[in-house]
N, C-alpha and C positions, 0 to 999 in steps of 0.2 A: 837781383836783390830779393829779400823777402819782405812779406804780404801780412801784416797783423792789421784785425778789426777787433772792437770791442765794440758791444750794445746793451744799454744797461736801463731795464725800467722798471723801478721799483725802490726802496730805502734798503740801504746794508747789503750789498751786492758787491762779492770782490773778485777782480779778473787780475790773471797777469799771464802774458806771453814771453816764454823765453826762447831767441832763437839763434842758435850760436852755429852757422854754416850758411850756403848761398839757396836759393829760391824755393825756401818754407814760408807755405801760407798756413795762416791760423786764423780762428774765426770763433768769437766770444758769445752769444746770444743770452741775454739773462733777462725774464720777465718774473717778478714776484718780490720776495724778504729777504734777504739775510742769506743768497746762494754763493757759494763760491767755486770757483773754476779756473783750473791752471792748464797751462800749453806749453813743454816742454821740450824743443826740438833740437836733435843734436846729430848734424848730418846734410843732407840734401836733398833736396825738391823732394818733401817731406808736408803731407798735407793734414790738418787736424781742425775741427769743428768740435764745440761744445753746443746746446743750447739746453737752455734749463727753464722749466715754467713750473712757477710752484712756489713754496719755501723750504729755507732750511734745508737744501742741496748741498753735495759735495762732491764734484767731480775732477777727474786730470785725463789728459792725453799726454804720456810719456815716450818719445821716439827718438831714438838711438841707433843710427844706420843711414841708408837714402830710400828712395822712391816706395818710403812707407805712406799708408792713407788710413785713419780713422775717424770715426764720430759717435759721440754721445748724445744719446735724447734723453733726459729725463723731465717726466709730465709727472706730478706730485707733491710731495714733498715730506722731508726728513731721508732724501734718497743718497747714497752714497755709491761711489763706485769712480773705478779707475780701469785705466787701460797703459798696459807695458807695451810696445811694438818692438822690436830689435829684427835683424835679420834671419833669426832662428823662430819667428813666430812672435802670437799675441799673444798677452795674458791678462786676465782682471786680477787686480789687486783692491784691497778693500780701499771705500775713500778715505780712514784715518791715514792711511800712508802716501798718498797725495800731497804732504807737504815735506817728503823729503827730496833730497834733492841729488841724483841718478852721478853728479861729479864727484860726491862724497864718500869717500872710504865706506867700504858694510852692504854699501846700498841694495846688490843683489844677492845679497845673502839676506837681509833684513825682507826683501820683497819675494825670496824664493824659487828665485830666478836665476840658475844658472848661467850666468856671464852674460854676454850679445854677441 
């Protein structure tokens, strides 16, 4: 099965875990204002952490393939940033594009990123 946690201390704090294949852990961490943070995993035994302390954050861990592993730290605030994983490599994408969604038509053309 897969493995989501979310932890949330602070007002206006928003998580969401997507995990659509068999044993992806995901793992939320949000201490401060108004941070938001996505976990998108599409594949297997596929591992992703955020944690964010601050306010006004924007992160994603987007992973496409298996036995991918990432994590995001961000200490501040007004921080933004993403991560692409596929099997041809990582990439950072800025955090406005954080909320699109990697099943959608464009997606890797929009993010700059040649296929997976």
């Amino acid at each position: 099965g897969n493995g989501a946690a979310v932890a949330q201390k602070g007002p206006r704090n928003a998580a969401a875990i997507r995990q659509d294949g068999i044993a992806n852990t995901g793992m939320i961490n949000q201490t401060g204002a108004a941070n938001d943070a996505t976990i998108r995993q599409y594949g297997k035994n596929n591992d992703a952490s955020i944690t964010q302390v601050g306010d006004n954050n924007v992160a994603c861990v987007v992973q496409v393939g298996r036995n991918l592993s990432a994590g995001v730290v961000q200490e501040g605030s007004g921080l933004s940033v993403g991560v692409v994983q596929t099997r041809k490599g990582s990439y950072a994408i800025p955090g406005q594009l954080c909320s699109l969604d990697p099943a959608n038509r464009g997606y890797w053309n929009r993010i700059g990123v040649k296929g997976y």
